[in-house]
C-alpha atoms as one frame of an Amber mdcrd trajectory, in Angstrom:
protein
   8.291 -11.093  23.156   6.894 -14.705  22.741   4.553 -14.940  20.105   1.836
 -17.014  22.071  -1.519 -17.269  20.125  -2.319 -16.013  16.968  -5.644 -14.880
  15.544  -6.840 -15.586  11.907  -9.480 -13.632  10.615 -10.957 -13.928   6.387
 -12.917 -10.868   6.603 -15.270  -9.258   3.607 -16.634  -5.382   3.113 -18.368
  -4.092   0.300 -16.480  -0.642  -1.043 -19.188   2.424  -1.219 -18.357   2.076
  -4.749 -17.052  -0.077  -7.674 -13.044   0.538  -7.931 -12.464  -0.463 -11.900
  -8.645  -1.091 -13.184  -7.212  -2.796 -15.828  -7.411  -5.836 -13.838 -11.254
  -5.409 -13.871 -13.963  -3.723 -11.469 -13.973  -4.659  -7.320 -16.585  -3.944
  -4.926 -16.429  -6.986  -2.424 -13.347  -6.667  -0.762 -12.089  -9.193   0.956
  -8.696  -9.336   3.246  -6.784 -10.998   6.025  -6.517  -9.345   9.667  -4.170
 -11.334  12.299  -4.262 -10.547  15.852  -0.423 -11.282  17.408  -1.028 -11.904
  21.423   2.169 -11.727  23.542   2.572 -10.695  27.552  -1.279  -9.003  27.325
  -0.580  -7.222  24.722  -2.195  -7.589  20.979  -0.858  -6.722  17.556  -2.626
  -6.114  14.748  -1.785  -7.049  11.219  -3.358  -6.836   7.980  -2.691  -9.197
   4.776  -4.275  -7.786   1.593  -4.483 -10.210  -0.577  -7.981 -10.262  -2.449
 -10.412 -12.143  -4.321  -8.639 -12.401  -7.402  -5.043 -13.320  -8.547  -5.044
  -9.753 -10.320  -2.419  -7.018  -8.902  -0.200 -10.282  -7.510  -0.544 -14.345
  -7.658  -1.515 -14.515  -4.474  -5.304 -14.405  -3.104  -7.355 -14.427   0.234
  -7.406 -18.240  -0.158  -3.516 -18.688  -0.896  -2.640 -16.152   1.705  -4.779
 -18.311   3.873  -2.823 -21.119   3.192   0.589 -20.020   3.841  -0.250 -18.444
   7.025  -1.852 -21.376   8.350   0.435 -24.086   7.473   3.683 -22.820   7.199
   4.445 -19.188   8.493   1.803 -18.820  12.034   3.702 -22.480  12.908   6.772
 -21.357  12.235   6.208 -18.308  14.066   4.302 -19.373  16.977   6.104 -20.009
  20.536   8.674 -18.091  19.386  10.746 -15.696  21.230  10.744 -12.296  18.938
  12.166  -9.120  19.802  12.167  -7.107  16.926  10.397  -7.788  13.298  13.604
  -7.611  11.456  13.767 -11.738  13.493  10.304 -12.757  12.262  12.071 -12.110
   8.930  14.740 -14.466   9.168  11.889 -17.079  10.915   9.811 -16.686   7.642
  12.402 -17.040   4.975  12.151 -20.637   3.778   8.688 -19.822   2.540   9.946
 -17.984  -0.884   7.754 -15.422  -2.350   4.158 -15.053  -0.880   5.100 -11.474
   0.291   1.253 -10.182   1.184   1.142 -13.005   3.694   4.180 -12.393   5.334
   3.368  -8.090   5.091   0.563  -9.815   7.336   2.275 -11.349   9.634   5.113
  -8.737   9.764   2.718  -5.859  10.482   1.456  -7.357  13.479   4.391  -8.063
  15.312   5.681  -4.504  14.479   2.381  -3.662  16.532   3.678  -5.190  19.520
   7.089  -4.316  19.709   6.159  -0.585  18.943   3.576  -0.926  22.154   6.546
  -2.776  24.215   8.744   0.190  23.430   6.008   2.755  24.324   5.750   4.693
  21.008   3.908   4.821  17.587   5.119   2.595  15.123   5.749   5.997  12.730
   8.061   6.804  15.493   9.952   3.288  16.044  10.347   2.946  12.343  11.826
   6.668  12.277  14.533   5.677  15.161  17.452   5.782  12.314  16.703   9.026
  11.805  18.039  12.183  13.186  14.603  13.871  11.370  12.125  11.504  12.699
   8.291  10.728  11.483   6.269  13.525  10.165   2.767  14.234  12.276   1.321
  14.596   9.166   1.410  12.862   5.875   0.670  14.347   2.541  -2.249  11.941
   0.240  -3.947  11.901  -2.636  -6.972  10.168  -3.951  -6.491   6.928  -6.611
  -9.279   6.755  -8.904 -10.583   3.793 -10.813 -11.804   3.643 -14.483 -15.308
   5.457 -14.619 -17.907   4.815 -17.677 -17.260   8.249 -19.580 -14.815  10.869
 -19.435 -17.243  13.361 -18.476 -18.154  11.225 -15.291 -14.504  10.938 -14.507
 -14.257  14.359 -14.479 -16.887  14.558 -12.002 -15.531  12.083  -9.671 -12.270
  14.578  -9.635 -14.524  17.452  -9.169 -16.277  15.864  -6.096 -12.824  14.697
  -4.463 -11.057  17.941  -4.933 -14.102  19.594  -3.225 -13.662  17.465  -0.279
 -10.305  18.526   0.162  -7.509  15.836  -2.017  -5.012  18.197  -3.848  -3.421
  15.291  -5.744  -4.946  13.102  -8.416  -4.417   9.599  -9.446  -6.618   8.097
 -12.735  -6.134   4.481 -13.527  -5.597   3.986 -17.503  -5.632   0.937 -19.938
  -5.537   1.261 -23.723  -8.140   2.790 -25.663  -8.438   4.604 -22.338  -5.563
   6.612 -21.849  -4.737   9.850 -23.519  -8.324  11.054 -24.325  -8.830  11.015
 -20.839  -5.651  12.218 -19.756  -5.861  15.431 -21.837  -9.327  16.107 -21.027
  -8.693  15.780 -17.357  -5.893  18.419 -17.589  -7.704  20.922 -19.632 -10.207
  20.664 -16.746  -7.972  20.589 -14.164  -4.470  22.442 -15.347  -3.212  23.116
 -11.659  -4.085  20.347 -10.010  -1.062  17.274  -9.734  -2.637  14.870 -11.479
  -0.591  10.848 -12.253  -1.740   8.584 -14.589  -1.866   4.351 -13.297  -1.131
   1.649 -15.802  -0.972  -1.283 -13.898   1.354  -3.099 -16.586  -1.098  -2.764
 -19.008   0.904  -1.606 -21.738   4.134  -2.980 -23.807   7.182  -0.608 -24.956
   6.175  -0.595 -28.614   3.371   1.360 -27.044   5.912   4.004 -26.403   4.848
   6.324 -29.149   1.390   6.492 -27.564   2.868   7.117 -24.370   4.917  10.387
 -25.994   1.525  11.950 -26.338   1.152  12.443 -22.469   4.544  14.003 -22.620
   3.026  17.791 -22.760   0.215  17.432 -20.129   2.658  18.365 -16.915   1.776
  14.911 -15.401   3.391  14.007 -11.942   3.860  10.638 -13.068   3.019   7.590
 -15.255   3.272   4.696 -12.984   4.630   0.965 -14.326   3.380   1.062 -18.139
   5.073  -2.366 -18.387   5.099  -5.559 -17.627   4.383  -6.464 -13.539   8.285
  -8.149 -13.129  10.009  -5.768 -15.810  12.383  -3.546 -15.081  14.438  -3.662
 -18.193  11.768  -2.795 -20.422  10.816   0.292 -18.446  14.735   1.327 -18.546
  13.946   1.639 -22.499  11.215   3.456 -22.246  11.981   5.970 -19.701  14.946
   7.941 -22.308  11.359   7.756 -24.861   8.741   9.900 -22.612   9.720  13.427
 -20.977   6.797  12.142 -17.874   8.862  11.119 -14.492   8.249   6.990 -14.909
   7.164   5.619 -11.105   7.505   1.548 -10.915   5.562  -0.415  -8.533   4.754
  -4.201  -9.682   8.030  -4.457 -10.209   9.666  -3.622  -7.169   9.207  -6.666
  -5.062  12.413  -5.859  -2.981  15.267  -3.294  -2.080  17.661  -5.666  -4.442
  14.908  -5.176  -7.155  15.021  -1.323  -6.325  18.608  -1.166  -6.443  18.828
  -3.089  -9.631  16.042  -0.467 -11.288  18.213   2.501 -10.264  21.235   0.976
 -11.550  19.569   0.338 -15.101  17.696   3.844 -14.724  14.629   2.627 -15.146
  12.720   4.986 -13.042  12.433   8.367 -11.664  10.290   7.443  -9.028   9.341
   4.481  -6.646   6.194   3.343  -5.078   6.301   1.756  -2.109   3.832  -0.678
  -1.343   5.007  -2.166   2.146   2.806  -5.423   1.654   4.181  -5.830  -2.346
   7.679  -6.166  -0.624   7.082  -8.110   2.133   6.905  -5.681   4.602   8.151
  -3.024   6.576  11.418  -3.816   7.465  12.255  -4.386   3.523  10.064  -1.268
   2.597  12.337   1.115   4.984  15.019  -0.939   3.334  13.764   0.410  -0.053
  13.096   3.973   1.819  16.696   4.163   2.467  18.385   3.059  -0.723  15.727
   5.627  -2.803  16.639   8.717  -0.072  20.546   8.067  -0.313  20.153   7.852
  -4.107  18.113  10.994  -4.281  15.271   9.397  -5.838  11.707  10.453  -4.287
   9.098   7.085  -3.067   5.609   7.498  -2.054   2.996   4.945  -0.106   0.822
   3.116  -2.286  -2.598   1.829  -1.206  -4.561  -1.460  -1.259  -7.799  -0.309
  -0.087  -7.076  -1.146   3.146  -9.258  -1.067   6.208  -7.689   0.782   9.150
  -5.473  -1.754  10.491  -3.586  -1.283   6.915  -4.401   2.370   6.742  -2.191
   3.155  10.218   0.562   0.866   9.193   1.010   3.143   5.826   0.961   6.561
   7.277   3.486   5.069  10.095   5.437   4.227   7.107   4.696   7.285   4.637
   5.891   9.402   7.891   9.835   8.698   7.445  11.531  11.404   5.789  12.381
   9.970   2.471   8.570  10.139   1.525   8.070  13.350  -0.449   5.266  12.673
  -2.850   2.005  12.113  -1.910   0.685   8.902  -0.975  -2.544   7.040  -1.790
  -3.369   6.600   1.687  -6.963   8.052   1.257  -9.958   8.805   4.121 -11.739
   5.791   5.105 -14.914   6.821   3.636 -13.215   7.022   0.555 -13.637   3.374
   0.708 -15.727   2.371   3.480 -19.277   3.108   5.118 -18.111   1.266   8.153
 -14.678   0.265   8.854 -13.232  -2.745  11.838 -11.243   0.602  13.112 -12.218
   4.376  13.879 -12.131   6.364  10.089  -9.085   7.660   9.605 -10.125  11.284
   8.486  -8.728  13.649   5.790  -7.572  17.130   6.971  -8.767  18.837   3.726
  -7.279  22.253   4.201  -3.860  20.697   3.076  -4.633  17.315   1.895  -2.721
  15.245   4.566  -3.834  12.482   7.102  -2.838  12.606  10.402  -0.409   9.723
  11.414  -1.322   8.016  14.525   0.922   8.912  17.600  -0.370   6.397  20.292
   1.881   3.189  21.296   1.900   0.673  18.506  -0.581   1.254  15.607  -2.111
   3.431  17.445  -5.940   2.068  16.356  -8.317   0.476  18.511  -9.940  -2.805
  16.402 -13.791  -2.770  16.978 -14.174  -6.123  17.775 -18.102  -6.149  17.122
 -17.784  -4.974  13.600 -14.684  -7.533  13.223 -16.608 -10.482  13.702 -19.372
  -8.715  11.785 -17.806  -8.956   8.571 -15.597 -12.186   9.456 -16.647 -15.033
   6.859 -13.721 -17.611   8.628 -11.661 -17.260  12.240  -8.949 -19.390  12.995
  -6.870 -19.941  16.278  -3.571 -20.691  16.858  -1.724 -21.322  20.160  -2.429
 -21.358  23.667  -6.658 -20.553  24.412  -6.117 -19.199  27.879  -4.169 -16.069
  26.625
């Protein structure tokens, strides 16, 4: 496939409703989507980098710059046939992993389309038990004024259907509202989100969540510790989940060696992409350890890439791969739905993606367009 033009696209949505973590509230959210054209045929990607150097450095206005000026020129005119070579094109950038996820996700598009099948399907092809049809989710909520009204935001999304909880924490705002939300709740799975909020002589404070049955407390510690959390994890009886820190299958590998973890989250766009997240997919399912798909608040584009990934078999916890109007009133893609009878989405099964990109509400909520390459494509 020769990469021939290239499509960049700043784009900016309001969410139907403030999402509030430790890093502070969003409701503008703003991303990257790249349209790949090679042969007739377009791929889609999505970068989700965001307004604010918060979850990771980089931003809508870094990511802007890397794809730009170094990785769409190094990348363009180039004969690709399968992502795992746009990898080895965009290596002398280091770091910047949301931009290349970007980039990545796009041409995965078009080589799933070449090949006839859905991506879920072309990224299952090691697998003797292929991609799942449907994928198990839950719902990720942010920090809400009160306890009672957090309550009532799990009431309402348990209602429509979500039989897994996720409640972002920070101190002062922790284990209050963890033990109220399980004397409310004492079936439903419910995890518990730090975003690195907390430090290991916390650890006491963190023993207190140790008899509320939680799924999970995800990465307590610092964003690019590991070591740390390998202390803490023999201190709290709750299965510790890392995600900041995980920026690659080495870091994975070197977190299972130290035992830092019980569990993985697998953010495709925090590693890089999905040819190092299946990399991360195998390592955790040979090891025994169970991953799940984290979230971004994508917009569809994002949304079909994560169920295509959630799909392989190694994913046995629910993902945060909510419905679209979860976040969105209107998306640049069809809403993806939730099937609430067993709280799963339904992974796309047409070539590529498997989305159609509304090109009317694209340029609807496109603040900057760039275009790279040949005009006449």
């Amino acid at each position: 496939m020769k990469l021939e033009q290239i499509e960049l696209f700043h784009i900016s949505q309001r969410l139907v409703a403030p999402f509030v973590t430790s890093f502070g509230p969003q409701q503008q959210r703003d991303s990257l989507i790249l349209a790949v054209r090679s042969a007739g045929a377009t791929g889609w990607g999505e970068c989700v980098a965001t307004n604010t150097p918060g979850y990771s450095y980089e931003t809508v206005g870094t990511a802007w710059h890397i794809l730009s000026d170094f990785l769409i020129p190094a990348a363009l005119g180039q004969e690709v046939e399968e992502p795992e070579e746009l990898v080895g094109l965009m290596q002398f950038v280091r770091g910047h992993p949301l931009a290349k996820a970007g980039l990545e996700q796009a041409v995965w598009d078009l080589a799933a389309q070449r090949d006839g099948l859905s991506l879920a399907h072309k990224l299952a092809r090691p697998y003797p038990e292929g991609a799942r049809s449907r994928v198990k989710v839950g719902v990720s909520i942010g920090l809400q004024p009160t306890i009672d009204a957090t309550l009532a935001v799990i009431q309402g999304y348990l209602e429509q259907g979500y039989g897994r909880i996720k409640l972002k924490i920070k101190p002062g705002r922790d284990v209050d509202l963890a033990r109220r939300a399980r004397e409310a709740f004492p079936d439903v799975p419910i995890m518990l989100d730090a975003n690195s909020a907390y430090q290991l002589s916390d650890a006491p404070l963190l023993q207190q969540l140790d008899d509320l049955d939680l799924l999970m407390l995800e990465q307590p510690l610092g964003y690019e510790d590991i070591y740390d959390h390998s202390l803490l994890r023999p201190q709290i009886q709750t299965p510790l989940c890392l995600d900041e820190s995980i920026h690659s299958a080495d870091h994975a590998r070197y977190a299972l060696a130290l035992g830092a973890c019980d569990i993985i989250n697998i953010k495709p766009s925090r590693v890089t992409g999905w040819v190092e997240a299946r990399r991360i997919h195998d390592l955790c399912w040979a090891a025994g350890v169970p991953v799940w798909c984290g979230g971004m608040l994508e917009t569809g584009v994002g949304r079909a890439a994560q169920l295509a990934l959630a799909a392989l078999p190694g994913f046995t916890l629910p993902g945060d791969i909510s419905a679209t109007a979860r976040y969105y009133e209107v998306d640049i893609t069809a809403p993806f739905v939730l099937n609430a009878e067993d709280s799963t989405m339904t992974v796309p099964t047409r070539p590529g993606l498997g989305v159609e990109v509304d090109r009317k509400q694209l340029a609807a909520v496109t603040v900057r367009r760039q275009t790279f390459g040949a005009t006449h494509v």
